[in-house]
C-alpha positions, 0 to 999 in steps of 0.5 A, a space after each residue: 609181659 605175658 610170654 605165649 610159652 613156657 618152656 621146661 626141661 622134661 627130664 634133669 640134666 643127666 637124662 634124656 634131652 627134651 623141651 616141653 613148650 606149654 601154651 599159656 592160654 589154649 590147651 597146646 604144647 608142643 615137644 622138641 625130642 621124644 626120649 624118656 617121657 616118663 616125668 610128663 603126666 598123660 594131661 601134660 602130654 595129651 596137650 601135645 599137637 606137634 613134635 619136633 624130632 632132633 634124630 631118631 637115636 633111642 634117647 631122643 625116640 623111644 617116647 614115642 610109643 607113650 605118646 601113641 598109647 596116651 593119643 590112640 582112643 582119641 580124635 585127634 592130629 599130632 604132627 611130627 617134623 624131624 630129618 630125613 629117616 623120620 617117616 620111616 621111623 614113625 612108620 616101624 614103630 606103627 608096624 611093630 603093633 597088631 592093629 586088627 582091632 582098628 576100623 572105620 568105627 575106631 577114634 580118628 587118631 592121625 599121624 601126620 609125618 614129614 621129613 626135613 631137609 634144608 631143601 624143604 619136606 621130603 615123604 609126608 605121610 599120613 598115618 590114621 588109626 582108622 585104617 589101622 595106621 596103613 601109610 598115605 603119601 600125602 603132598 609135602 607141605 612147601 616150606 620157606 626156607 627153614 621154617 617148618 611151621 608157619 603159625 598164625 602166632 608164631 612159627 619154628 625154625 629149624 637148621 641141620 646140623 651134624 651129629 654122624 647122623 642128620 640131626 635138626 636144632 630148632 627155634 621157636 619164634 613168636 611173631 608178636 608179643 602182644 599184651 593185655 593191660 587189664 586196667 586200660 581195657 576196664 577203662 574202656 568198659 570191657 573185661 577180660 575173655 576169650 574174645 581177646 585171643 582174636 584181638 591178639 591174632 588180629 593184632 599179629 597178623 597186621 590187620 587193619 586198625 578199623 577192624 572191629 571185634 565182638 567184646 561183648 553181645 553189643 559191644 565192638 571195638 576196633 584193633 586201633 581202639 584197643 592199641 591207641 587206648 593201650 589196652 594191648 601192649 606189642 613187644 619182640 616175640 620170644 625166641 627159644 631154641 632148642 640144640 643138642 648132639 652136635 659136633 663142635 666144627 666149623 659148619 655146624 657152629 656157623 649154622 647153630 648161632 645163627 639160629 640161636 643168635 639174640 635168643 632169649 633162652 636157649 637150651 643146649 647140650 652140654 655133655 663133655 668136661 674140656 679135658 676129654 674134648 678128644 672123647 666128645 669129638 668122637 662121639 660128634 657131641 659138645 663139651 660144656 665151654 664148647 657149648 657156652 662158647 656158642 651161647 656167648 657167639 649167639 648172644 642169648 639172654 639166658 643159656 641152659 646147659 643140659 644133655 650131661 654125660 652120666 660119667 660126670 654124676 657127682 661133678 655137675 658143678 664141673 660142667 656148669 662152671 666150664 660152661 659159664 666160663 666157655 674158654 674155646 676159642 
């Protein structure tokens, strides 16, 4: 079946951590961790709507000043969740600028930041070039528990973990999957076109069979029409989780495989070889069985190791071995 995101690594494994999320059909993306950006193309990045910030350390921040550049001449909004400390961040990086050039007349970029707790959103704010990014308090958005998303095709979740630091895993759950099967929609004489996207929501959101949609300029058909003929086909929706700097202790390991748990990729970091386990506790980071360890307690279909330590250049076989085999106990 069609999958409503393809999720990508943006740097190799030995870089700074980040997952691209492209929307197979719309121009979206969305990115988890704005470190090194510098493999994205301004087409890739210009179809970001929402970014998703683990914590503000450099390897997971510094991209947002590429972001900004690429966005600043145009209307648009971009979202930024991350935990507590994340508006304050967006905020000083707006403030290191001169923004005397911005005026009622300027494109309408609009940054709007929210901080997350396991309590729900904390200092949301409003930052737009038209009042040269001057910080509005704005109301925070109320979230069901830890969804911080709530999207007609799907929605994200986030859990937080410890890395010395607050610091935010995230899943990315579809609702529905629903499929069009191009041969029983030619068998009713209809064709393919946008008009299936609303066939799609409609399907997600439950709506009633009865409900009748536009195929064509004189053409309707309703939501039970195109289910009981096949021409949609529904299925699990997917679920990508995305987990990195996390120390490996009690608390932190109940919280990561529940989120993870029946994922169908998820992509977690996996720095450390097992012999200096000593090295990555100090540094509230994984070893790469530790983090195999969770993949296999989660029961995911497919795990990808990433985050590695640059000492192990050369040894990346090492890491991926360690991490397949996953021995902690």
């Amino acid at each position: 079946m069609t999958l409503l995101a393809q999720p990508r690594l943006v740097n190799d494994p030995f870089s700074d951590a980040g997952l691209l999320l492209d929307f197979r059909f719309g121009n979206r993306a969305m990115l988890f961790d704005i470190g090194d950006l510098s493999p994205l193309s301004p087409r890739e990045i210009l179809r970001v709507s929402h970014v998703f910030v683990s914590h503000m350390h450099m390897d997971h921040f510094a991209g947002f000043d590429r972001l900004l550049r690429l966005f600043l001449y145009r209307n648009r909004t971009v979202h930024f969740f991350g935990p507590p400390g994340l508006t304050a961040a967006v905020q000083a990086k707006l403030n290191a600028y001169t923004w005397n050039l911005l005026d009622e007349q300027s494109h309408d970029l609009m940054i709007a930041a929210c901080d997350w707790t396991p309590g729900g959103f904390h200092h949301c704010r409003l930052f737009r070039a038209r009042s040269g990014f001057a910080r509005e308090d704005t109301a925070s958005t109320s979230a069901e528990g830890n969804v911080l998303l709530d999207d007609p095709d799907f929605r994200v979740e986030a859990a937080m973990l410890d890395h010395g630091v607050p610091c935010l895993a995230f899943a990315f759950q579809e609702k529905i999957r629903v499929n069009v099967q191009k041969p029983q929609l030619e068998a009713l004489g209809l064709r393919v076109g946008p008009w299936l996207s609303e066939a799609k929501r409609a399907v997600r959101r439950g709506a009633d069979p009865k409900t009748t949609l536009a195929a064509t300029a004189d053409r309707h058909i309703s939501v039970g029409e195109l289910l009981g003929a096949g021409a949609l086909r529904t299925g699990p929706g997917q679920r990508i989780v995305y987990a990195t700097d996390l120390a490996f202790n009690e608390a932190n390991l109940a919280r990561v495989v529940a989120l993870a748990h029946g994922a169908n990729q998820l992509f977690i970091e996996a720095g450390f070889l097992q012999e200096d386990r000593e090295l990555a506790a100090a540094k509230r980071h994984l070893t790469a069985a530790e983090a195999g360890t969770i993949a296999r307690l989660a029961g995911v279909e497919h795990a990808v190791p990433m985050h590695f330590s640059p000492r192990y250049l050369g040894h990346e076989d090492k890491l991926r071995a360690e991490f397949m085999a996953n021995p902690v106990a």
